[in-house]
C-alpha positions in Angstrom: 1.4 43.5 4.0 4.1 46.1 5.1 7.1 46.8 3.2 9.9 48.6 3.5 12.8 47.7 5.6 11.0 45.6 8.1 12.6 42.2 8.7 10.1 40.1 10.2 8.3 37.9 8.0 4.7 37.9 7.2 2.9 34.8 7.5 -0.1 33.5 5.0 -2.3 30.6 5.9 -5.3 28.7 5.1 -8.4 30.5 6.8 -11.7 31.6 5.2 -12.7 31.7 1.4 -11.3 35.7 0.1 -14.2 37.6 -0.7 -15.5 38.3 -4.5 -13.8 41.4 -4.6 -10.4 40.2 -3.7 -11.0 36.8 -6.2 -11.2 40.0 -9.1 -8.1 41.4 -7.5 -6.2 38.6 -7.6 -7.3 37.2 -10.6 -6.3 41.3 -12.3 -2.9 41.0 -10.7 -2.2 37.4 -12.4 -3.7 38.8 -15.6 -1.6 42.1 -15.7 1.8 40.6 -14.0 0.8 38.1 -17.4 0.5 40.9 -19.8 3.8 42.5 -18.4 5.6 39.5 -19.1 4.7 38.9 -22.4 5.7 42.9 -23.2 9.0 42.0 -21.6 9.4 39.0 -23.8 9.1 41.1 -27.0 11.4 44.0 -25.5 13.9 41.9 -24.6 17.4 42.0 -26.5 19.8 39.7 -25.2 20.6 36.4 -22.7 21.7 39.4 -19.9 18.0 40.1 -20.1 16.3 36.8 -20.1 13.8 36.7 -17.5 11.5 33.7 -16.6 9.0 32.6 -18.8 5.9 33.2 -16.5 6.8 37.4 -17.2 7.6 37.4 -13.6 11.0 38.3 -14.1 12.3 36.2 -11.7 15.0 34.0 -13.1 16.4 30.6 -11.9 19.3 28.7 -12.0 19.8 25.3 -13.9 19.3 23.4 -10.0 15.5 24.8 -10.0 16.6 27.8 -7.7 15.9 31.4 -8.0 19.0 32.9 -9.5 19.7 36.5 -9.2 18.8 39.1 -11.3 16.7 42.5 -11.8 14.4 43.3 -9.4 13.2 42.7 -5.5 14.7 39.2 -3.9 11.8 37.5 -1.2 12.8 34.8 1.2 9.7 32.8 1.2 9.6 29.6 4.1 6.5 27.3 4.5 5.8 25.9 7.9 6.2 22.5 7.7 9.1 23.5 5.2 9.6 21.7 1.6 6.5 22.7 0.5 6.8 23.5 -3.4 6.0 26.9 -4.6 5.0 28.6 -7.3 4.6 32.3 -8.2 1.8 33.3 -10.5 1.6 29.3 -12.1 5.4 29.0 -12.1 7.6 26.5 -10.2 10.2 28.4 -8.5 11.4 25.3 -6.3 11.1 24.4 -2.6 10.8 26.4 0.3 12.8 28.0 2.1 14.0 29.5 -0.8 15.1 33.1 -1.8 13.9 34.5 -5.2 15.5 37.2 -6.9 13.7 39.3 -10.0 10.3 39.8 -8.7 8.5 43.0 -10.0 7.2 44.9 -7.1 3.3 44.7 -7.3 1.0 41.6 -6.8 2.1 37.8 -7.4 0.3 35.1 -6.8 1.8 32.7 -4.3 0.7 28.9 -4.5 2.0 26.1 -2.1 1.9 22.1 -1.9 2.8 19.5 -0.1 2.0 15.7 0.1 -0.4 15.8 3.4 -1.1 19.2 3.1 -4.3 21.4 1.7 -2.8 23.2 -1.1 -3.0 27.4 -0.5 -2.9 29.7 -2.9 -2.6 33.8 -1.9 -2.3 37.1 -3.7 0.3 38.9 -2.0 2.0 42.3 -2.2 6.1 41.8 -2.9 7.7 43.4 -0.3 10.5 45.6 -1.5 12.8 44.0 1.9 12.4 40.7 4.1 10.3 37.5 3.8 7.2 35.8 3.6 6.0 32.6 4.8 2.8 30.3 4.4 1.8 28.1 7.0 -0.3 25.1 5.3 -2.8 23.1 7.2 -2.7 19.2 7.4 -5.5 17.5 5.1 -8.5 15.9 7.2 -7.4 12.7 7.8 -8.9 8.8 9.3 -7.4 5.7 9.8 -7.7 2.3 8.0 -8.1 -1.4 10.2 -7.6 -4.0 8.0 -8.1 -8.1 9.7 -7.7 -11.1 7.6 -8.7 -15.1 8.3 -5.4 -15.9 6.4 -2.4 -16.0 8.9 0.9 -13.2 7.8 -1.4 -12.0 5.0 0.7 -8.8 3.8 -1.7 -5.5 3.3 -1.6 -2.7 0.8 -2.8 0.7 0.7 -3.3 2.6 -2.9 -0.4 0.0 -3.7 1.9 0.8 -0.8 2.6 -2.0 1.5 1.2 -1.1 5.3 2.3 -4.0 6.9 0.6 -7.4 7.8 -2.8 -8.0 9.3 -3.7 -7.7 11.8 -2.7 -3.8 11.7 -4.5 -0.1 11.8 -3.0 2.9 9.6 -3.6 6.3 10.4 -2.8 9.6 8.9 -4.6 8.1 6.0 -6.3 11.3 4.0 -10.2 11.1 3.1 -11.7 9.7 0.1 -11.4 6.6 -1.4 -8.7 4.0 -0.9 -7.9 0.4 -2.6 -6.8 -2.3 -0.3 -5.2 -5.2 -1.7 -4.7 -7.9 1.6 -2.0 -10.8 -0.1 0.0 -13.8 0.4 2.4 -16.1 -1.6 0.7 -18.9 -3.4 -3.1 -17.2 -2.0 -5.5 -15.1 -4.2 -5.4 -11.4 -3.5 -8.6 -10.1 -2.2 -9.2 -5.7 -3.4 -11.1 -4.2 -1.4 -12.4 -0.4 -2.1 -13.2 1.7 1.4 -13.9 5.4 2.0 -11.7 7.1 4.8 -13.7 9.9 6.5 -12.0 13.0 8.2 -11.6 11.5 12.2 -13.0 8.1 11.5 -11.5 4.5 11.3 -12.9 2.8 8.2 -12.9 -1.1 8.7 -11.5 -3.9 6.1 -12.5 -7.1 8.7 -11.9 -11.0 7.9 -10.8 -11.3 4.9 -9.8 -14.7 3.6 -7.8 -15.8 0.8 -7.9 -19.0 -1.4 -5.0 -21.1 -1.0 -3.6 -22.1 -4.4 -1.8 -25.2 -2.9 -4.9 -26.7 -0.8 -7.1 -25.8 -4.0 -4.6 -27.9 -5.7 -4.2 -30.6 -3.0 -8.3 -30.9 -3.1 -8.5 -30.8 -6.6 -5.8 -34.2 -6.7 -7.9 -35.9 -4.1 -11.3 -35.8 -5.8 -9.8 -36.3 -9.2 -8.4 -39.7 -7.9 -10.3 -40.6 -5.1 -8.3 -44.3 -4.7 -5.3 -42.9 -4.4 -4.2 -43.0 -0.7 -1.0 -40.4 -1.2 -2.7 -38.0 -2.2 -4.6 -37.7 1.2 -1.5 -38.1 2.9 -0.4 -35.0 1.0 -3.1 -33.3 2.1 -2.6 -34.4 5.8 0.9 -32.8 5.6 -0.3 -29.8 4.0 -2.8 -29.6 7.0 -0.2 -29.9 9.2 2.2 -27.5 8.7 -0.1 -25.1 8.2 -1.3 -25.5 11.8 -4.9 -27.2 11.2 -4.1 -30.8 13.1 -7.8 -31.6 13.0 -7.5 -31.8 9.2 -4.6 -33.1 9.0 -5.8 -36.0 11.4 -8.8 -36.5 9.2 -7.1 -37.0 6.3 -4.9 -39.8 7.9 -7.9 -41.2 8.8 -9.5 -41.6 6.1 -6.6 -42.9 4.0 -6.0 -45.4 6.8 -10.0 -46.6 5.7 -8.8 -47.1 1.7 -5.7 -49.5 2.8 -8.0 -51.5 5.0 -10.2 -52.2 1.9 -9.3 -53.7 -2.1 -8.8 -50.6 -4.3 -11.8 -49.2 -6.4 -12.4 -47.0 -9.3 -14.9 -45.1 -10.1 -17.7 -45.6 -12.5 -16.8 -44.8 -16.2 -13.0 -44.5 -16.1 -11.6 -45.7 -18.7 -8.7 -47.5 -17.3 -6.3 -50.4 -18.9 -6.1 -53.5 -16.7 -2.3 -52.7 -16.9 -2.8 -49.4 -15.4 -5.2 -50.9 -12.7 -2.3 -53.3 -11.8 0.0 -50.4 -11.8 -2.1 -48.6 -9.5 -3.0 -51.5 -7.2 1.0 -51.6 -6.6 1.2 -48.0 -5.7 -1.7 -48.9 -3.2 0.3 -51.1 -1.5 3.6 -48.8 -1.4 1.4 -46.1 -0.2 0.2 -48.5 2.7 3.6 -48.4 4.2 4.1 -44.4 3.6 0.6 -44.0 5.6 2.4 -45.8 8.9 5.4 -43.8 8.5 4.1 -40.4 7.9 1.7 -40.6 10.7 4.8 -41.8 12.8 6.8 -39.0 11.5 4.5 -36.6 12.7 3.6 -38.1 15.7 7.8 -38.2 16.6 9.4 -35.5 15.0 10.5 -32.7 18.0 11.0 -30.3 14.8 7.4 -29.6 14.7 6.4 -28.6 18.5 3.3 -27.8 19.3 2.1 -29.2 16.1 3.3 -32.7 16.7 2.4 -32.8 20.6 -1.5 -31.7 19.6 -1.5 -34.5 16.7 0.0 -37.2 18.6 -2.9 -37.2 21.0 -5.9 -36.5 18.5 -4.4 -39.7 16.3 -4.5 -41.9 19.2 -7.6 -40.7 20.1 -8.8 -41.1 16.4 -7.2 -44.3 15.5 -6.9 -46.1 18.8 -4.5 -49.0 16.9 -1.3 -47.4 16.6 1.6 -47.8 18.8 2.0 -45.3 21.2 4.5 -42.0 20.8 6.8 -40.5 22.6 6.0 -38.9 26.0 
């Protein structure tokens, strides 16, 4: 690199492996510029000589900054800029940022960035004018992620991406957790591996609804009880699945048109059966007005218009709706 009074800057980036000879080179230069340091540290005789602790002797400020001091100062940049940087295993801040107190010689320059291959380069300090490093994007694919479950919200190494249906790219190589969730669902993890160019595929996921698990759960526990199918019927039905929700009307319109039954073995007090035999008969009358409320109700759109003609067509006996 030329030095001197030259003011255009020279520019490092990532390119081939450095050959064996320059690997020794650079690893003498960290190894002296090391050995310097320490012999500086024991020399040393007051706070006006306090350089930093990587023998360097390049001193900071208390914000992280190079401060001045002894020595060459280097404007380094990075291209894109913000890129951390350290000099000889020392974190000097962020670039662009001036450093004062370098020893002229050999350093070794490292820089990272989130997105960014990290580079590392033996350099010569100039004794005047700048350097800069430009840093090549990591290889990069994309994730698609579907799900089964409507609004199901997605996560990506436990950042939320959005809701499914959706496709993420920019997403660097290597293995990724997907976690694809919803209120009141189970949360499905999925592991995938992104490779450099390619779109890795999370496709159909479906979740377990806590509240139909528990709606079903009630209905074959107490298989008499007609409100719990009309429960389930509503649940159905906001949630967009009319022919359920039809079914489920149906079939509690069957139990009121017969005597109520238990099953086989429960032990049951004859006051309890004639405590549930009078819920029967309440529950009767909720059937007729359910179904009416969501044949009727203009709150419901779509939902109501598409139930109101598979009921009819289902149970042919009820008054007509609205037109």
């Amino acid at each position: 690199m030329a030095a001197g009074g030259t003011s255009s800057p020279v520019v490092y980036s990532s390119g081939p492996p450095p050959k064996r000879a320059e690997i020794a080179a650079w690893v003498l230069a960290f190894l002296l510029a090391v050995l310097v340091g320490c012999l500086a540290g024991f020399m040393r005789r007051g706070p006006s000589h306090a350089w930093a602790g990587s023998g360097l002797g390049a001193a900071r400020s208390a914000d992280g900054t190079a401060a001045a001091g002894g020595g060459v100062r280097v404007e380094v940049a990075s291209a894109p800029p913000g890129a951390s940087v350290y000099v000889n295993g020392e974190l000097m801040g962020r670039a662009p940022i001036s450093i004062a107190g370098l020893r002229p010689g050999r350093a070794v320059f490292r820089l990272e960035k989130d997105g960014y291959s990290a580079l590392a380069r033996a350099v010569a300090i100039p004794t005047k004018g700048a350097i800069s490093f430009a840093l090549a994007p990591m290889p990069s694919g994309a994730i698609r992620v579907s799900s089964r479950t409507p609004d199901a919200e997605v996560l990506i190494d436990g950042e939320p991406a959005g809701r499914a249906p959706l496709t993420v790219t920019g997403v660097r190589t290597g293995m990724h957790e997907i976690v694809v969730r919803k209120t009141n669902f189970d949360a499905a993890v999925v592991p995938v591996f992104v490779k450099a160019g390619e779109t890795a595929s999370v496709e159909g996921v479906e979740l377990r609804d806590h509240v139909l698990a528990m709606l079903e759960g009630m209905v074959r526990a107490e298989p008499w009880r007609i409100a719990h199918l009309l429960d389930l019927g509503h649940y159905h039905f906001l949630c967009g699945r009319i022919d359920d929700s039809v079914a489920c009307y149906v079939k509690a319109n069957g139990l009121a048109a017969e005597p109520i039954r238990f099953p086989d073995g429960l032990e049951m007090s004859e006051e309890e059966k004639a405590a549930e035999t009078r819920l029967r008969e309440m529950d009767k009358k909720k059937l007729r007005s359910e179904i009416n409320k969501h044949m009727n109700s203009s709150q419901w759109g779509r939902n109501a218009v598409v139930f109101r003609e598979k009921i009819a067509s289902a149970m042919p006996s009820l008054p007509p709706g609205p037109r």
